[in-house]
PAZAPA-4460 file (N, C-alpha, C; in steps of 0.05 Angstrom, whole numbers, plus 32768, in hexadecimal, padded with zeros to 4 digits):
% residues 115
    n_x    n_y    n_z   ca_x   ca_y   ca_z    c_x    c_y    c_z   seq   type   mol
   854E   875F   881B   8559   874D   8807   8577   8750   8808     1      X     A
   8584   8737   8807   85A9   873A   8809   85AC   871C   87EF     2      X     A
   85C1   872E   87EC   85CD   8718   87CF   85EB   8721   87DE     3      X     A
   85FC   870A   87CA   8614   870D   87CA   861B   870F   87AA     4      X     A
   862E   871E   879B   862A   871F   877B   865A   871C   8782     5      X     A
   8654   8702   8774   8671   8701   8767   8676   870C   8749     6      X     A
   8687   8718   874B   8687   8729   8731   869E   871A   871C     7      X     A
   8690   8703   8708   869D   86F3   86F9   86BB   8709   86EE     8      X     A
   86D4   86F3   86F3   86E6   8701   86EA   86FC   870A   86FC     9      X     A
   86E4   8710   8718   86FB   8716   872D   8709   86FE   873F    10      X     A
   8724   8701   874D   8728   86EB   874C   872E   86F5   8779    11      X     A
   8720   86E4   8788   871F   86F3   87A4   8737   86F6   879F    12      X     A
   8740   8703   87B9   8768   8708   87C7   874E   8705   87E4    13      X     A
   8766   8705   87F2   876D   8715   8811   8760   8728   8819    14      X     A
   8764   8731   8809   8760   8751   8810   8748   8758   8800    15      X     A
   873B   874A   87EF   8725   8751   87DE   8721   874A   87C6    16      X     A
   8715   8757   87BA   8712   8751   879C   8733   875B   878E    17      X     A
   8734   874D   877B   874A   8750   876B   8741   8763   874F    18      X     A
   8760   876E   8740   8756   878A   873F   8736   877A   8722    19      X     A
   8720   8793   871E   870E   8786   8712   86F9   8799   8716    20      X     A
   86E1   8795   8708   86CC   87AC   8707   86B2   87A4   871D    21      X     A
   86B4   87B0   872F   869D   87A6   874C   868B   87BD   8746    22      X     A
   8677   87B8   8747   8660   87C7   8741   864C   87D1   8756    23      X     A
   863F   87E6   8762   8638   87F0   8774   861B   87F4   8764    24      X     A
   860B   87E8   8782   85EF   87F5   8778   85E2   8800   8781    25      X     A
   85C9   880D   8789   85BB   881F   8796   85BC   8813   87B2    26      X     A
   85C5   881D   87D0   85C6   880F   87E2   85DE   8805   87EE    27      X     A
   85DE   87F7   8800   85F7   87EA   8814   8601   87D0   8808    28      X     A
   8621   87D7   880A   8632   87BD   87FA   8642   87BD   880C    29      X     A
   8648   87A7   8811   8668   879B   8818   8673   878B   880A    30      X     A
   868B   878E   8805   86A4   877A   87F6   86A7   876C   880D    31      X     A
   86A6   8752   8805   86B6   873C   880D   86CE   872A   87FE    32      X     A
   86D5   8712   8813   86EE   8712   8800   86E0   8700   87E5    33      X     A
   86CF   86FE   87E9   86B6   86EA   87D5   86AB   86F7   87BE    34      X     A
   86A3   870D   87C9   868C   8722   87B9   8689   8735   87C3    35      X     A
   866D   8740   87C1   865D   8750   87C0   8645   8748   87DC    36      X     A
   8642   8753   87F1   8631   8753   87FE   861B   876D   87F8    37      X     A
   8603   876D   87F3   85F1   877E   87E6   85E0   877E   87F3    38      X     A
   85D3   8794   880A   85B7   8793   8814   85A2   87A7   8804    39      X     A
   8589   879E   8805   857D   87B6   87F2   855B   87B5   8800    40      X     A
   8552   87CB   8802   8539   87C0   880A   852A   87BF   87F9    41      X     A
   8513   87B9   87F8   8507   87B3   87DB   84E1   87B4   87EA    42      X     A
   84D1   87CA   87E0   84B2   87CB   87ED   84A5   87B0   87E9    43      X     A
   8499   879F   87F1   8483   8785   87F1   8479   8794   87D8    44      X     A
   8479   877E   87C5   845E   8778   87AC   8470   878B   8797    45      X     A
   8488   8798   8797   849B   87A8   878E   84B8   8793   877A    46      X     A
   84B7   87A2   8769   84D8   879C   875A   84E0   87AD   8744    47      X     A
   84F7   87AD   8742   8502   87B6   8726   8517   87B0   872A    48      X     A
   852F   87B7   8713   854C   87B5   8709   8559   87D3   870E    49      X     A
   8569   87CE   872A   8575   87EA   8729   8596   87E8   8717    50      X     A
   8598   87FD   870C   85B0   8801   8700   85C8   87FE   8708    51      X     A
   85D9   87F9   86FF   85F9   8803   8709   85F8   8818   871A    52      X     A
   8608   8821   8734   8605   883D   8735   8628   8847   872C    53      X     A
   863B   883E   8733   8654   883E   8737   8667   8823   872F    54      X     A
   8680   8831   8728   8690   881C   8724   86A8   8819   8736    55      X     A
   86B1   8803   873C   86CA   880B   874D   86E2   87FC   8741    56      X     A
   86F7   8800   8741   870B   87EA   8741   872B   8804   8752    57      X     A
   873D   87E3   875F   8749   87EE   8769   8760   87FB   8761    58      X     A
   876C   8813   8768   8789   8822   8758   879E   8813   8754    59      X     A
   87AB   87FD   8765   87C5   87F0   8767   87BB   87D2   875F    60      X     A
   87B1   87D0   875D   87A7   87AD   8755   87AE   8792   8769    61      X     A
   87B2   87A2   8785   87B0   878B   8796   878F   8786   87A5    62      X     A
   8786   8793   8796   8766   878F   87A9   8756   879E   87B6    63      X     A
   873F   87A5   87AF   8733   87B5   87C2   8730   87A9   87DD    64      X     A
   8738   87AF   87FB   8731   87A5   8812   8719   879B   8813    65      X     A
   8715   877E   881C   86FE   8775   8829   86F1   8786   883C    66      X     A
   86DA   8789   8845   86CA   8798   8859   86C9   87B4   8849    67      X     A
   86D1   87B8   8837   86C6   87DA   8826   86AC   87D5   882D    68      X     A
   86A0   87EE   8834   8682   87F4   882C   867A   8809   881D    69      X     A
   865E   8803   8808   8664   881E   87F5   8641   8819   8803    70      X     A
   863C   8835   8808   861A   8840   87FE   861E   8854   87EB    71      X     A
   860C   8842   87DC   8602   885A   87C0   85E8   886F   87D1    72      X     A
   85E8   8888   87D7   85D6   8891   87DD   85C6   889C   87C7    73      X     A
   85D0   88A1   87B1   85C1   88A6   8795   85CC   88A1   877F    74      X     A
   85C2   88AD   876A   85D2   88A1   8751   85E9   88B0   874E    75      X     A
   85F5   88CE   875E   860A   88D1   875C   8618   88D2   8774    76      X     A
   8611   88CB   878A   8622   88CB   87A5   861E   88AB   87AD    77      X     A
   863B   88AB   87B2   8645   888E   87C0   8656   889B   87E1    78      X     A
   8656   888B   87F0   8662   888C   880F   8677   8871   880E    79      X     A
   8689   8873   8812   869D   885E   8810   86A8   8851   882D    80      X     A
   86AE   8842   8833   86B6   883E   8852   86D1   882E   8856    81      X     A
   86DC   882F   8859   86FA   881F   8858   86F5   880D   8875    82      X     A
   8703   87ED   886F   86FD   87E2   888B   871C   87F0   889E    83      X     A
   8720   87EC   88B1   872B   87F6   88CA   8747   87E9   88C1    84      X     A
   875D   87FC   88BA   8773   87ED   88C0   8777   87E4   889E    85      X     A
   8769   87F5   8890   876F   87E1   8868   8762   8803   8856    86      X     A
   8777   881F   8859   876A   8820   8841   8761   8825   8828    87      X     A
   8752   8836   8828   874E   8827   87FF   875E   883D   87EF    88      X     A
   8767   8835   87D4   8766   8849   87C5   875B   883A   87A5    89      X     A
   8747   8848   879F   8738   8841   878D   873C   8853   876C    90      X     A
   8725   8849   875C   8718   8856   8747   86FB   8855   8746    91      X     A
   86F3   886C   874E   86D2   8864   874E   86C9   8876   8735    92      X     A
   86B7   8869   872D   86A6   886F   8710   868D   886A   870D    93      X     A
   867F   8887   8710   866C   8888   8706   8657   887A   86ED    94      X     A
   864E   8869   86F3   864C   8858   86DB   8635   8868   86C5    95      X     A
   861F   8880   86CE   8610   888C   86BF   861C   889E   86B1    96      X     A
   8630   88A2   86B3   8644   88B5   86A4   8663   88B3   869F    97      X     A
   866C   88A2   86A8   8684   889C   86A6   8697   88AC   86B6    98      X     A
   8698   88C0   86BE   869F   88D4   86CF   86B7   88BC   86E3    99      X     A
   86CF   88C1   86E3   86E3   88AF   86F8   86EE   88BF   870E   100      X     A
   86FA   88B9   8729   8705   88C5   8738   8711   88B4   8748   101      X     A
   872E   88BB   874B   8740   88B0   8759   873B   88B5   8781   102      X     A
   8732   88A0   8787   8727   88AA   87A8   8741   889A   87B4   103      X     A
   874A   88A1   87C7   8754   8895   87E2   873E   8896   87FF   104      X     A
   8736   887E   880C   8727   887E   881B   873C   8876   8840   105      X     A
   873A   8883   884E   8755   8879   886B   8741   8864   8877   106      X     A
   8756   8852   8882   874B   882A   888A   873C   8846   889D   107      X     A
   871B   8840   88A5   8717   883B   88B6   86FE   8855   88BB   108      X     A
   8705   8862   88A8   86FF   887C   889E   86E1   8878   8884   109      X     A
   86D6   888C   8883   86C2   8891   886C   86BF   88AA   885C   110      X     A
   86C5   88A9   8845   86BC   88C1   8834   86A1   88BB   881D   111      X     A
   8696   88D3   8820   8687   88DB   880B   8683   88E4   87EE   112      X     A
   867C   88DD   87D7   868E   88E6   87BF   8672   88EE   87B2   113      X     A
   8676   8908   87A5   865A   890D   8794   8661   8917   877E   114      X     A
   865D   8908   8760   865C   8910   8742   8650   8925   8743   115      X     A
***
């Protein structure tokens, strides 16, 4: 299953979402300069409502880079991926606890972050 989720409020840039609250969910995301690209697998004859896992918005307010990838691998570890050549410096937040942390991610590079 793939959705795209525009997150009312944000307004695209260039470079990504403008600054604003993008929301991460269990699984593989990419920012576009649009939205939210979201893959999720989901078992046949299966559903539910997964939670928030994380929050992001960007430090300087020109945008999170398009091509970010976040996997949530649980409810407290996210993997962040900067695209090649853009990269990030964020606020990511824990959304089950509120818990914040100032990350810098290098264009091109991936880090791991665990609450």
């Amino acid at each position: 299953m793939a959705r795209t989720d525009v997150i009312p409020g944000s307004l695209p840039t260039a470079t990504g979402l403008a600054v604003g609250d993008v929301r991460w969910y269990a699984g593989r995301q990419v920012l576009t300069a649009s939205g939210i690209d979201y893959d999720a697998q989901v078992a046949a004859a299966t559903s539910r409502v997964e939670p928030v896992r994380f929050r992001l918005a960007d430090r300087h307010g020109d945008g999170a880079p398009a091509g970010l990838v976040a996997e949530v691998l649980d409810p407290a570890t996210v993997r962040l991926t900067a695209p090649a050549g853009h990269p990030a410096q964020l606020e990511l937040t824990r959304a089950r606890t509120g818990e914040t942390r100032e990350v810098t991610v290098p264009g091109g590079q991936s880090r791991q972050y665990a609450f």
